[in-house]
mmCIF file of the N, C-alpha and C atoms, coordinates in Angstrom:
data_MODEL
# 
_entry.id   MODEL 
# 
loop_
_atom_site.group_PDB 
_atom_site.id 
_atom_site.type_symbol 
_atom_site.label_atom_id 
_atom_site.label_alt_id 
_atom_site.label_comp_id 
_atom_site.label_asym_id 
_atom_site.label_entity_id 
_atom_site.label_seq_id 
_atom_site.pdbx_PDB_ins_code 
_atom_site.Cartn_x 
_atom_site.Cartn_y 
_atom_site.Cartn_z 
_atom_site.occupancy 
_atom_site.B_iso_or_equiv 
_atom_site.pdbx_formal_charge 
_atom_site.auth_seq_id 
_atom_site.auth_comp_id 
_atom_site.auth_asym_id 
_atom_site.auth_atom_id 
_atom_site.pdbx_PDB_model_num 
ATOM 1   N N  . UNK A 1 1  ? 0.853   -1.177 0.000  1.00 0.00 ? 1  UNK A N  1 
ATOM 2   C CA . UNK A 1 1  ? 0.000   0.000  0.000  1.00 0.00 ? 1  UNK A CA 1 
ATOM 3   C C  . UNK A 1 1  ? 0.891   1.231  0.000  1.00 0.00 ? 1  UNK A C  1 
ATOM 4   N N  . UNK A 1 2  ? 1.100   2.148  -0.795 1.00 0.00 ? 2  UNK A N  1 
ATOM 5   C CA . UNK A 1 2  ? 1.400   3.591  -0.891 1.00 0.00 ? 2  UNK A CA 1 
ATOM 6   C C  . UNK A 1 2  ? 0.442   4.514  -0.324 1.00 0.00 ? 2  UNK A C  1 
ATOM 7   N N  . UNK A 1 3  ? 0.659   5.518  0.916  1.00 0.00 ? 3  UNK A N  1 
ATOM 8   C CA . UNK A 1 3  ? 0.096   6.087  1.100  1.00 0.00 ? 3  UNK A CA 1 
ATOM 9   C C  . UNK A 1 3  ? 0.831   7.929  0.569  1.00 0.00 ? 3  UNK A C  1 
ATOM 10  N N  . UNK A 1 4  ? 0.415   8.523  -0.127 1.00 0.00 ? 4  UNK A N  1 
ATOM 11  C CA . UNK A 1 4  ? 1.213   9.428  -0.579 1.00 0.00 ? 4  UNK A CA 1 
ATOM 12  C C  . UNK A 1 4  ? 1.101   10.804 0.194  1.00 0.00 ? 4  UNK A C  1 
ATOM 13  N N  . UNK A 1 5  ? 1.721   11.744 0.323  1.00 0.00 ? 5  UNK A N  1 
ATOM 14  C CA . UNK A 1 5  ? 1.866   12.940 1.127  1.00 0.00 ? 5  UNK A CA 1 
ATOM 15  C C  . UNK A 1 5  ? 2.162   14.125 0.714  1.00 0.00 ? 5  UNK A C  1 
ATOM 16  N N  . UNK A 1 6  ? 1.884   15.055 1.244  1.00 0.00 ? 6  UNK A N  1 
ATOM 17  C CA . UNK A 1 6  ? 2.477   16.571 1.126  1.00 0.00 ? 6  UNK A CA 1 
ATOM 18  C C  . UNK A 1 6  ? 2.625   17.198 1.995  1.00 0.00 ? 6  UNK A C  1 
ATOM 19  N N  . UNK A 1 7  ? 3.963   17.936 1.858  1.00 0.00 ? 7  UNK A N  1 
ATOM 20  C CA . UNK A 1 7  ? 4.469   19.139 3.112  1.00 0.00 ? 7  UNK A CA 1 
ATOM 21  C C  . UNK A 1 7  ? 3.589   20.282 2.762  1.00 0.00 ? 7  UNK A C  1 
ATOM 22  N N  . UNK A 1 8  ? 2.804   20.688 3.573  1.00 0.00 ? 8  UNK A N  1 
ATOM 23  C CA . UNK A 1 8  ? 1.869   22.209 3.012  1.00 0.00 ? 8  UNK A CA 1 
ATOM 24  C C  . UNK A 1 8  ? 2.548   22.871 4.443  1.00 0.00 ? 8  UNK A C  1 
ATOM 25  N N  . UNK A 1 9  ? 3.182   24.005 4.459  1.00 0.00 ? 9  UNK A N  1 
ATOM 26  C CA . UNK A 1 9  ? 3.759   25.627 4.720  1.00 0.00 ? 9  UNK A CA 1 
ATOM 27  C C  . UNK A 1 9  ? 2.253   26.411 5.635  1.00 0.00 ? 9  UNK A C  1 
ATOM 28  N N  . UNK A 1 10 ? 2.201   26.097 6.735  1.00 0.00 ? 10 UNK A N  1 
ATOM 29  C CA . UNK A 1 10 ? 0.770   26.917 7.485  1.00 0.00 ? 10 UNK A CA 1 
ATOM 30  C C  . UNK A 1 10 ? 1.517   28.164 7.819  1.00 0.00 ? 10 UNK A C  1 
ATOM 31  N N  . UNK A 1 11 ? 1.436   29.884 7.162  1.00 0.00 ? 11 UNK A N  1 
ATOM 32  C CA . UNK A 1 11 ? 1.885   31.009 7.932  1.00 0.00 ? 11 UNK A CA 1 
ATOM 33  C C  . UNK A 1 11 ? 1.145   32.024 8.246  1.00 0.00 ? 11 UNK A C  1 
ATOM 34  N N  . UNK A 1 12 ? 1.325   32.524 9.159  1.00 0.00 ? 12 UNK A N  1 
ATOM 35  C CA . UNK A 1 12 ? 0.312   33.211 9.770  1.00 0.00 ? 12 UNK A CA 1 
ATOM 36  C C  . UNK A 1 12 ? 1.285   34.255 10.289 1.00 0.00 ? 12 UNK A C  1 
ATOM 37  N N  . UNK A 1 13 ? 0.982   35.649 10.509 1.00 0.00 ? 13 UNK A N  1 
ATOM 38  C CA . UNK A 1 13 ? 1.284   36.848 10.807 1.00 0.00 ? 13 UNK A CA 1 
ATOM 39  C C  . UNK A 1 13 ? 2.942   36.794 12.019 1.00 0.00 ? 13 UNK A C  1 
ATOM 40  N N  . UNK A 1 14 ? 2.713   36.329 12.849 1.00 0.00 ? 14 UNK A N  1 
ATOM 41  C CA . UNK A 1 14 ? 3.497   35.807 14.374 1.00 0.00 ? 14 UNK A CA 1 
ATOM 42  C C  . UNK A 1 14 ? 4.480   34.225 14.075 1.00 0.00 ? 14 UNK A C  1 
ATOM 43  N N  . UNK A 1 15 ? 3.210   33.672 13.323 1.00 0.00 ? 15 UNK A N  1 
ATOM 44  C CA . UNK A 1 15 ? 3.491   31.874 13.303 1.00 0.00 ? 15 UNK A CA 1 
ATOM 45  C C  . UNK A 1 15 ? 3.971   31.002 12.176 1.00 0.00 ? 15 UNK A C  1 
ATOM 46  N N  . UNK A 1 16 ? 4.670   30.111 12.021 1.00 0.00 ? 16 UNK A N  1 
ATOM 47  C CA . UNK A 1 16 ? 4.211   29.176 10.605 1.00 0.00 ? 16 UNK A CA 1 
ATOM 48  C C  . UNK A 1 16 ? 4.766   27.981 11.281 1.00 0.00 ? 16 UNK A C  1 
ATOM 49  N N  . UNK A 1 17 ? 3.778   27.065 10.446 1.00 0.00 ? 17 UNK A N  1 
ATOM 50  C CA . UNK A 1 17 ? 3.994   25.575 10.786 1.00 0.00 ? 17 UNK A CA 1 
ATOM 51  C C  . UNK A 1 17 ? 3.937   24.814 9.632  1.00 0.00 ? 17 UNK A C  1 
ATOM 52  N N  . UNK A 1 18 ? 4.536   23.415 10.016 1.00 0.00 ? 18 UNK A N  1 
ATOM 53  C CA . UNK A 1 18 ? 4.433   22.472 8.485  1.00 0.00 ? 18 UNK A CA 1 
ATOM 54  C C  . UNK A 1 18 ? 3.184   21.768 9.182  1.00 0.00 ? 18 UNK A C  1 
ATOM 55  N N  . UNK A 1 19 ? 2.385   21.090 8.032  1.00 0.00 ? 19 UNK A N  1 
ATOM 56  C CA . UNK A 1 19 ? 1.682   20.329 8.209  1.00 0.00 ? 19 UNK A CA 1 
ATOM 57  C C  . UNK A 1 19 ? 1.863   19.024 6.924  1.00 0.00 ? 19 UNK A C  1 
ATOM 58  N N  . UNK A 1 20 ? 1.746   18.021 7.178  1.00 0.00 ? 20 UNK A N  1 
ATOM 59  C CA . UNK A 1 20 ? 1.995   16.870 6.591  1.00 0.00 ? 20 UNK A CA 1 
ATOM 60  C C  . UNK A 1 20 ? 0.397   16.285 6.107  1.00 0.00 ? 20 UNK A C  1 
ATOM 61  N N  . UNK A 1 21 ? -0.312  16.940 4.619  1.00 0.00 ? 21 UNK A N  1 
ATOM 62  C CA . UNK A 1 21 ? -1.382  16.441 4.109  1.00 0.00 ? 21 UNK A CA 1 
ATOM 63  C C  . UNK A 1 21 ? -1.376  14.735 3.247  1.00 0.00 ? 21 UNK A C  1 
ATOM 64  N N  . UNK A 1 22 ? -2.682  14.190 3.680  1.00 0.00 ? 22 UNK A N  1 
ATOM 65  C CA . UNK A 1 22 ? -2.598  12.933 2.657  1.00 0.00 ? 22 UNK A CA 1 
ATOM 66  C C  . UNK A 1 22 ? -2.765  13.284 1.564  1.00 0.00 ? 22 UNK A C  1 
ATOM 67  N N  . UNK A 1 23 ? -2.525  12.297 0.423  1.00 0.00 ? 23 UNK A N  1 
ATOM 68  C CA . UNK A 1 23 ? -3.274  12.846 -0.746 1.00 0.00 ? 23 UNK A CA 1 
ATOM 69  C C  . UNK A 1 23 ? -4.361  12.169 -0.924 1.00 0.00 ? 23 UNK A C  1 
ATOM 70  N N  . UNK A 1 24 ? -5.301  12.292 -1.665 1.00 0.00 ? 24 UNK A N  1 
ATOM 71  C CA . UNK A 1 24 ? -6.493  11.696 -2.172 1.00 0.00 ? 24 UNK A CA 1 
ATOM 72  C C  . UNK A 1 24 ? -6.192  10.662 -3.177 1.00 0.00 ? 24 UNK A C  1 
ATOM 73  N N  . UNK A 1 25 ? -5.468  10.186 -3.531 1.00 0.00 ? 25 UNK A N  1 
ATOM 74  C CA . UNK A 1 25 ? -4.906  9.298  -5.027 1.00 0.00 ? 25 UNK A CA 1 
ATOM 75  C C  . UNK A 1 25 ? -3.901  8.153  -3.937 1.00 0.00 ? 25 UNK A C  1 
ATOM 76  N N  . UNK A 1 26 ? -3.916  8.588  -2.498 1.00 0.00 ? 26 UNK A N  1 
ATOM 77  C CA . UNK A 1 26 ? -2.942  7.467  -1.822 1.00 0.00 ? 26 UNK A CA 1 
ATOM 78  C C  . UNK A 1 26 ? -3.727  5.797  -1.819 1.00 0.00 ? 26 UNK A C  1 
ATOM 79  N N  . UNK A 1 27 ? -3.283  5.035  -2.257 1.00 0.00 ? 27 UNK A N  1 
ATOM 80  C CA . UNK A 1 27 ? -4.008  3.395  -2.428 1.00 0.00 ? 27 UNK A CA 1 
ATOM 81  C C  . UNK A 1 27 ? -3.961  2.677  -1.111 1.00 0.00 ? 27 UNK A C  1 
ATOM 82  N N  . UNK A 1 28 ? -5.543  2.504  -0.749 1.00 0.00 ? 28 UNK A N  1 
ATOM 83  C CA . UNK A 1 28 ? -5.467  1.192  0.253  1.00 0.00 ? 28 UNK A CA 1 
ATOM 84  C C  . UNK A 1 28 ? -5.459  0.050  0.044  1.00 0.00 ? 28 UNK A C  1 
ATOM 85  N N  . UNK A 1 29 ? -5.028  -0.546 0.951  1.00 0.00 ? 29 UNK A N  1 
ATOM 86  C CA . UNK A 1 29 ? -4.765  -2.209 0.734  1.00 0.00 ? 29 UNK A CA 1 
ATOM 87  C C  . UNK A 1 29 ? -6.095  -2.972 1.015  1.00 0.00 ? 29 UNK A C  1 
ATOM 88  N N  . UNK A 1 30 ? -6.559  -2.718 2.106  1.00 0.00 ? 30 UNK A N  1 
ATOM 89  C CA . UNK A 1 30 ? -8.387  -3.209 1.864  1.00 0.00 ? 30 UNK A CA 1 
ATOM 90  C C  . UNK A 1 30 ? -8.822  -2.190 2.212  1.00 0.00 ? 30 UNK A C  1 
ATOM 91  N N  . UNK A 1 31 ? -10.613 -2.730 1.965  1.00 0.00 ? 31 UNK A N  1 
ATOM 92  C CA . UNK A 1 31 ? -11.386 -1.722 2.129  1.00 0.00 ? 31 UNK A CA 1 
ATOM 93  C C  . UNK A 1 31 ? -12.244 -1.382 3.762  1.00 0.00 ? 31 UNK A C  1 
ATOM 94  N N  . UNK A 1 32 ? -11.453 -2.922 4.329  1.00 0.00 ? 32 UNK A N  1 
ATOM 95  C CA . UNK A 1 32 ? -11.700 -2.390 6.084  1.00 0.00 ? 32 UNK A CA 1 
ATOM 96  C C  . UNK A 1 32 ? -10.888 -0.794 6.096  1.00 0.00 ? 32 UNK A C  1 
ATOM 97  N N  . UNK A 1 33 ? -9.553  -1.041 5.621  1.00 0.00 ? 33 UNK A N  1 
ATOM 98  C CA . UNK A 1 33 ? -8.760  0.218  6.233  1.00 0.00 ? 33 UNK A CA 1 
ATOM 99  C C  . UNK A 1 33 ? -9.760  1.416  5.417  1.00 0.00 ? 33 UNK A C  1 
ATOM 100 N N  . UNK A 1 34 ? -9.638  1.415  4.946  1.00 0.00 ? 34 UNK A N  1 
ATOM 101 C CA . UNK A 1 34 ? -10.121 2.781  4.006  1.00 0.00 ? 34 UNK A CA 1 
ATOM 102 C C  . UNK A 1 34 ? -11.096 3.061  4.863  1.00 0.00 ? 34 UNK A C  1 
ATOM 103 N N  . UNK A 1 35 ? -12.409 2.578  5.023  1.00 0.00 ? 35 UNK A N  1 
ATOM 104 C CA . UNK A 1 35 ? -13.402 2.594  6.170  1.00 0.00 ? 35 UNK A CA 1 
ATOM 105 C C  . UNK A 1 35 ? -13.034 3.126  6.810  1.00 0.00 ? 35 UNK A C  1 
ATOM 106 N N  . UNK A 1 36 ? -12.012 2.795  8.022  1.00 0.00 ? 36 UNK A N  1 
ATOM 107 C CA . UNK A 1 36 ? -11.998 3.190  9.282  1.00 0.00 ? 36 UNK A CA 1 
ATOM 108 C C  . UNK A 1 36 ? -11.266 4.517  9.064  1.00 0.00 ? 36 UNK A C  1 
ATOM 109 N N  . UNK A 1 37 ? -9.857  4.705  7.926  1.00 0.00 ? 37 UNK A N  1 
ATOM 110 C CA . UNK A 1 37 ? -9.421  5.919  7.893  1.00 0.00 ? 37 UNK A CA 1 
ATOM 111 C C  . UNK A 1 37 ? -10.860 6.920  7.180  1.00 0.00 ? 37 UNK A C  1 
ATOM 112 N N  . UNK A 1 38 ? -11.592 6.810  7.308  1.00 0.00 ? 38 UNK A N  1 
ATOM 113 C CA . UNK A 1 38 ? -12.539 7.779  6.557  1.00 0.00 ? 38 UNK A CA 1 
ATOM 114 C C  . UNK A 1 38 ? -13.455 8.296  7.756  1.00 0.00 ? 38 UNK A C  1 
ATOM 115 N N  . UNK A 1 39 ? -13.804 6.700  8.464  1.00 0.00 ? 39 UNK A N  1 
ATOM 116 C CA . UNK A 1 39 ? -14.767 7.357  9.796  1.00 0.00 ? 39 UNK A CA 1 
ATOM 117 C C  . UNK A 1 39 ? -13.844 7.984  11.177 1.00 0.00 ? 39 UNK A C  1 
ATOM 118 N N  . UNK A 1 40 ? -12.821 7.345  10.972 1.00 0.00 ? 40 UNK A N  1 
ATOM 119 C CA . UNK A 1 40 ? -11.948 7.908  11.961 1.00 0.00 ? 40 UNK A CA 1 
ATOM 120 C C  . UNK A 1 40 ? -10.729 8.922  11.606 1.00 0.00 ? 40 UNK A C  1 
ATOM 121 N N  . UNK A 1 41 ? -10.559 9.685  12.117 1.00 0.00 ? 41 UNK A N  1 
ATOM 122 C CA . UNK A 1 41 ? -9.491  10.703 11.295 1.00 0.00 ? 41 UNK A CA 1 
ATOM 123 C C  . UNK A 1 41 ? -7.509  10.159 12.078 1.00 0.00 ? 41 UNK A C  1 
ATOM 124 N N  . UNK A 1 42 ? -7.356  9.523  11.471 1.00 0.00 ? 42 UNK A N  1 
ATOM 125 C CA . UNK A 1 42 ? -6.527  8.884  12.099 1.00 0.00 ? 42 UNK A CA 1 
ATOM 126 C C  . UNK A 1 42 ? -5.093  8.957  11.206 1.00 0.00 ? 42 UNK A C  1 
ATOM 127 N N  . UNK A 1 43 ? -5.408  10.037 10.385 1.00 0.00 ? 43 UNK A N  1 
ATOM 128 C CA . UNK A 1 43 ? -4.108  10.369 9.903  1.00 0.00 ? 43 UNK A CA 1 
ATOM 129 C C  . UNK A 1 43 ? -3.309  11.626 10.708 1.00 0.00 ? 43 UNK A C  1 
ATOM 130 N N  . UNK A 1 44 ? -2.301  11.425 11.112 1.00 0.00 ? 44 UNK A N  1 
ATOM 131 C CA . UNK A 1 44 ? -1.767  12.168 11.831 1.00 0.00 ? 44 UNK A CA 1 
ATOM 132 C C  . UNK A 1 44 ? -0.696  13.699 11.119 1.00 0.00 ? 44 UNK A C  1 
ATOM 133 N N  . UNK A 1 45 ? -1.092  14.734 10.874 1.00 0.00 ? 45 UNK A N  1 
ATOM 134 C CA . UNK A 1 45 ? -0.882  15.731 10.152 1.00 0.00 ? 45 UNK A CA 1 
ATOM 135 C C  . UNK A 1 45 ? 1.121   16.145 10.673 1.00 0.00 ? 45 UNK A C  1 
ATOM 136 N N  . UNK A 1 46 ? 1.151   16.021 11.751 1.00 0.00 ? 46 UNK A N  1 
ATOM 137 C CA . UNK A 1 46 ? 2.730   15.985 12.375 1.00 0.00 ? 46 UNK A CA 1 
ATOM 138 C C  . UNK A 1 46 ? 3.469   15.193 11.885 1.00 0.00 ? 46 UNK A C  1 
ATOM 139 N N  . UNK A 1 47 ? 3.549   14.304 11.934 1.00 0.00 ? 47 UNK A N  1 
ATOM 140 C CA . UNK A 1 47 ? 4.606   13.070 11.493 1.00 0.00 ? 47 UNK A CA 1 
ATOM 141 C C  . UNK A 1 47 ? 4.118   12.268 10.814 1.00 0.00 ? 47 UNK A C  1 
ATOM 142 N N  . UNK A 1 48 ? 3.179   12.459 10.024 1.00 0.00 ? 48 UNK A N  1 
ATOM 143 C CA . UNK A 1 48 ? 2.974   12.174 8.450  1.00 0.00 ? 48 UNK A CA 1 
ATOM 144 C C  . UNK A 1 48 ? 2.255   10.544 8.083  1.00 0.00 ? 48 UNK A C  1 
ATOM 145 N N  . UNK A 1 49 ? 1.769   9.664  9.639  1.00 0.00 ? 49 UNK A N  1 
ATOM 146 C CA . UNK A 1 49 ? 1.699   8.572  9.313  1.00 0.00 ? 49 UNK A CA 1 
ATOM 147 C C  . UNK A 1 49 ? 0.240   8.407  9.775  1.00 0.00 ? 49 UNK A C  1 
ATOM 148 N N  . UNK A 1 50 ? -0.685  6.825  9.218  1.00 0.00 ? 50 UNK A N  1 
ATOM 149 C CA . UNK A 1 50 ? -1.851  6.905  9.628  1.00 0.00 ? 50 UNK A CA 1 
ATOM 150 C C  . UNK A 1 50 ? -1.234  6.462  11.201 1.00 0.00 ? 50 UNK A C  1 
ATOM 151 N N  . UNK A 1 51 ? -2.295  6.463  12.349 1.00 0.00 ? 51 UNK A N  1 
ATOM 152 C CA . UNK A 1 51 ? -2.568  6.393  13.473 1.00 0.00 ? 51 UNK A CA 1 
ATOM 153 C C  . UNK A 1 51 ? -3.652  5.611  14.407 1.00 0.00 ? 51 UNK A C  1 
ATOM 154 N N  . UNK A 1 52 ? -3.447  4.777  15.229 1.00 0.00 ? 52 UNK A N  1 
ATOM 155 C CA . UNK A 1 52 ? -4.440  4.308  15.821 1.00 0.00 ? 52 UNK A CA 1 
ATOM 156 C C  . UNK A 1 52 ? -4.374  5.134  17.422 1.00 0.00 ? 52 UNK A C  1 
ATOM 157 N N  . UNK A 1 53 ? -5.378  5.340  17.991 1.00 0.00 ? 53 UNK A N  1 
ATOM 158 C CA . UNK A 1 53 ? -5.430  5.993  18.839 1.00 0.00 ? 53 UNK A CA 1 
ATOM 159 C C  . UNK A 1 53 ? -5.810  4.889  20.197 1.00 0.00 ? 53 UNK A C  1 
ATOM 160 N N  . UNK A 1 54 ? -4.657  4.986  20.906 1.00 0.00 ? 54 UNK A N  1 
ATOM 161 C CA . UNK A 1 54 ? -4.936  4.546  22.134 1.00 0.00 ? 54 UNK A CA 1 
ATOM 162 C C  . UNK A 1 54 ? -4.683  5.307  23.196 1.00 0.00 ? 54 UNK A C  1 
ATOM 163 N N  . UNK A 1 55 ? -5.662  4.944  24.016 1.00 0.00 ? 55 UNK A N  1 
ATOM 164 C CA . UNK A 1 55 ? -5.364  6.014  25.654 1.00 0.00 ? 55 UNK A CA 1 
ATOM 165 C C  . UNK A 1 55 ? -5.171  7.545  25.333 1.00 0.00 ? 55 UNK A C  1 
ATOM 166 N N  . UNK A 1 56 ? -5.760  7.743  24.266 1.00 0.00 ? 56 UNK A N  1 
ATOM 167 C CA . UNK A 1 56 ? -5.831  9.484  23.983 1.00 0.00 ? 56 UNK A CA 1 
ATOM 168 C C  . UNK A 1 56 ? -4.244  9.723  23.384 1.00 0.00 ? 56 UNK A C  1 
ATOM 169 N N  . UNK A 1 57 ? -3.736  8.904  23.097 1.00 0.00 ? 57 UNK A N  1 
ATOM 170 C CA . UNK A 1 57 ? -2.363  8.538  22.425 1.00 0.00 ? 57 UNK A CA 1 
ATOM 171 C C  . UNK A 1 57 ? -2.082  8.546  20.815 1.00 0.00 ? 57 UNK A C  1 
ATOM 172 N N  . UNK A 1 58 ? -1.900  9.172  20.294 1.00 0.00 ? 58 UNK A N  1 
ATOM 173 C CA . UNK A 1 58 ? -1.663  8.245  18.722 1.00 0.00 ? 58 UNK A CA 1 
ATOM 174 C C  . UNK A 1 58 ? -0.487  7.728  18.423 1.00 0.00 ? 58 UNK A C  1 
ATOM 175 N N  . UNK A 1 59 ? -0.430  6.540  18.088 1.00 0.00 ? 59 UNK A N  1 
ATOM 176 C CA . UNK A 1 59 ? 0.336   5.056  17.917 1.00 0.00 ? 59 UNK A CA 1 
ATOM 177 C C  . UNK A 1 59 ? 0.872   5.471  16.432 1.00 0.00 ? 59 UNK A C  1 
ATOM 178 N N  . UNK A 1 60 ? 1.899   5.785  15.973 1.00 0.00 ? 60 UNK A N  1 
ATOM 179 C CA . UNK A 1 60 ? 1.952   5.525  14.138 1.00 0.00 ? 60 UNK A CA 1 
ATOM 180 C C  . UNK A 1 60 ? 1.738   3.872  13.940 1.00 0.00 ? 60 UNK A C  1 
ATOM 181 N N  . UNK A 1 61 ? 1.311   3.706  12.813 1.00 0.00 ? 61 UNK A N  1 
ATOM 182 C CA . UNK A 1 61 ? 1.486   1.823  12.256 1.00 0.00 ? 61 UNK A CA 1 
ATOM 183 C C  . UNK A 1 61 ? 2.026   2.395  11.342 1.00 0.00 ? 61 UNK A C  1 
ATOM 184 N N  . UNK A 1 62 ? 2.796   1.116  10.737 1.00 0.00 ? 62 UNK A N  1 
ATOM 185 C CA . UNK A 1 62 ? 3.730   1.176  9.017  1.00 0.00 ? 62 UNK A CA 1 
ATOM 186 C C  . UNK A 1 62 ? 3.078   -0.413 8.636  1.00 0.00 ? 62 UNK A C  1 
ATOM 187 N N  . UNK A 1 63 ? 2.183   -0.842 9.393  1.00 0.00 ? 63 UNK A N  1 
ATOM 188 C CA . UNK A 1 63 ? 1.432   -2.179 8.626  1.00 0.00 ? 63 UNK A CA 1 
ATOM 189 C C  . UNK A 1 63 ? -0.236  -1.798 8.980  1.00 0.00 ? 63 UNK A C  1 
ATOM 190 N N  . UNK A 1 64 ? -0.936  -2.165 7.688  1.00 0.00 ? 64 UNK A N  1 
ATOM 191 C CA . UNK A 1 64 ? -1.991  -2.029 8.123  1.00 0.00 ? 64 UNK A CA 1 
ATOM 192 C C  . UNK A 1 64 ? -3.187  -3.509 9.422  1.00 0.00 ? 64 UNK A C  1 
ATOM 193 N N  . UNK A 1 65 ? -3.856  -2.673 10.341 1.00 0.00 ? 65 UNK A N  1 
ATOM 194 C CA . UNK A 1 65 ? -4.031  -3.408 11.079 1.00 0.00 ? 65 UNK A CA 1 
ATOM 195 C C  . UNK A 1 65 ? -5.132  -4.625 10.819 1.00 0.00 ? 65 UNK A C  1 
ATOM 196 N N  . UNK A 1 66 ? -5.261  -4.425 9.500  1.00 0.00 ? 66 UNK A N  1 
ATOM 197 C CA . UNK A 1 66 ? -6.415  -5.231 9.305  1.00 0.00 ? 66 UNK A CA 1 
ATOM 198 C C  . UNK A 1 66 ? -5.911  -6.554 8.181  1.00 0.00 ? 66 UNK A C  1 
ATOM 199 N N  . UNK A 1 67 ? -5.112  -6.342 7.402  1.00 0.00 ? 67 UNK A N  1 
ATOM 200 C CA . UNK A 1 67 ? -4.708  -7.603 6.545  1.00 0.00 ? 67 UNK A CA 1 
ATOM 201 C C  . UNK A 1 67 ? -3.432  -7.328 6.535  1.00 0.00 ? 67 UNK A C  1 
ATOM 202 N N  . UNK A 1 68 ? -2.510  -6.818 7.555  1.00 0.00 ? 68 UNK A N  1 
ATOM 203 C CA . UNK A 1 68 ? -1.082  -6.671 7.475  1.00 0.00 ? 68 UNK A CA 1 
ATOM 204 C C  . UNK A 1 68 ? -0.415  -6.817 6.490  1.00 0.00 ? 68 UNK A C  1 
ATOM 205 N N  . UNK A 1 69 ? -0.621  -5.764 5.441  1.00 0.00 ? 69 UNK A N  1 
ATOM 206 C CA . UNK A 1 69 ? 0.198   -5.475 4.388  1.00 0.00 ? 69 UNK A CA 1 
ATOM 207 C C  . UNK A 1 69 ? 1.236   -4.331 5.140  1.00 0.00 ? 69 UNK A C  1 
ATOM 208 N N  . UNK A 1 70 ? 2.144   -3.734 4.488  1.00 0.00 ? 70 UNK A N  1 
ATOM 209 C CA . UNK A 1 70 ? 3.088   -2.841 4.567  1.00 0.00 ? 70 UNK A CA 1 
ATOM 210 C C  . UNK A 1 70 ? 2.958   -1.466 3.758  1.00 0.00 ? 70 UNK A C  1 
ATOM 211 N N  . UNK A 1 71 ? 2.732   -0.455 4.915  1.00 0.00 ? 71 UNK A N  1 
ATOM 212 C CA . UNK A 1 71 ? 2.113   0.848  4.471  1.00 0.00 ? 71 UNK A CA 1 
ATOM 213 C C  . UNK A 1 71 ? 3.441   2.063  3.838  1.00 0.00 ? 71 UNK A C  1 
ATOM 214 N N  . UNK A 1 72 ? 3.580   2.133  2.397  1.00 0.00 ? 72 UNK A N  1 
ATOM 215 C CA . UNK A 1 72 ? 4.734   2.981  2.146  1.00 0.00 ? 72 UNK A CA 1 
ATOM 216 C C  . UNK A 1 72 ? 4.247   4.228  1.920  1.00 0.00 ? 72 UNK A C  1 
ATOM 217 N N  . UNK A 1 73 ? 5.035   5.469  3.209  1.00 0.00 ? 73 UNK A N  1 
ATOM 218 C CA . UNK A 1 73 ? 4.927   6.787  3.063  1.00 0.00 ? 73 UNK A CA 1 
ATOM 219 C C  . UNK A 1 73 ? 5.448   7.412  2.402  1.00 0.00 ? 73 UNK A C  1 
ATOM 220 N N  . UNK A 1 74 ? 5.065   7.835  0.981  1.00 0.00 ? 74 UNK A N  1 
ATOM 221 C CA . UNK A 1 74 ? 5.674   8.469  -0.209 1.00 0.00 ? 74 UNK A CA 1 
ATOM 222 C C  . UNK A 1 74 ? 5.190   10.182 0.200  1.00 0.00 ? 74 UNK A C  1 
ATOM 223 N N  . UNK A 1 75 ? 6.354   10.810 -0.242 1.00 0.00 ? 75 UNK A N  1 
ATOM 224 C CA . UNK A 1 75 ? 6.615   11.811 0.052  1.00 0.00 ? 75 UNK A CA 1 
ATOM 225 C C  . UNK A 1 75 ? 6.476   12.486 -1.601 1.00 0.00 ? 75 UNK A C  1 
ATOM 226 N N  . UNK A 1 76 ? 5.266   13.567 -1.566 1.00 0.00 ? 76 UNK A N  1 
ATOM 227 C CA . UNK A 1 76 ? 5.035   14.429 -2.943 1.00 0.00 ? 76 UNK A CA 1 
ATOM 228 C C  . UNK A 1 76 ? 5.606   15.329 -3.185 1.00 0.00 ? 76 UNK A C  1 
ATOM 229 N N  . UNK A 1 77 ? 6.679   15.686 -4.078 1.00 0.00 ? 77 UNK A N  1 
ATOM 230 C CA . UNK A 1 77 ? 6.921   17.689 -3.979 1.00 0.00 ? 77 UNK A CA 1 
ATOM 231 C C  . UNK A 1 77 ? 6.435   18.134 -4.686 1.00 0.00 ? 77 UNK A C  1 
# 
């Protein structure tokens, strides 16, 4: 599974931050995952990876948790 990405530049008057967007064209491996990344927002905008949330925690995975394939974070410029 390729999940693909972009660095988007947040600046603001005082502030700027990176934020790490998915893309829409990134391929899931099943369609459990896709599901749950859709009802659950579990992509994590900081460090660029999807996320399962435990204990108010977010966990990165690099396998998906549902048919353990191997999740590759491709980086867009």
């Amino acid at each position: 599974m390729n999940a693909y990405f972009r660095k988007e530049i947040q600046a603001f008057e005082y502030v700027s931050f990176t934020e790490l967007k998915i893309e829409k064209e990134s391929e899931f491996c099943c369609e459990k995952l896709e599901k749950y990344v859709s009802s659950v927002k579990s992509w994590n905008g900081k460090i660029g990876k999807f996320c399962i949330v435990e204990k108010e925690m977010y966990v990165p995975i690099d396998y998906c948790p549902f048919c353990g394939k191997k999740i590759q974070y491709v980086l867009v410029e």
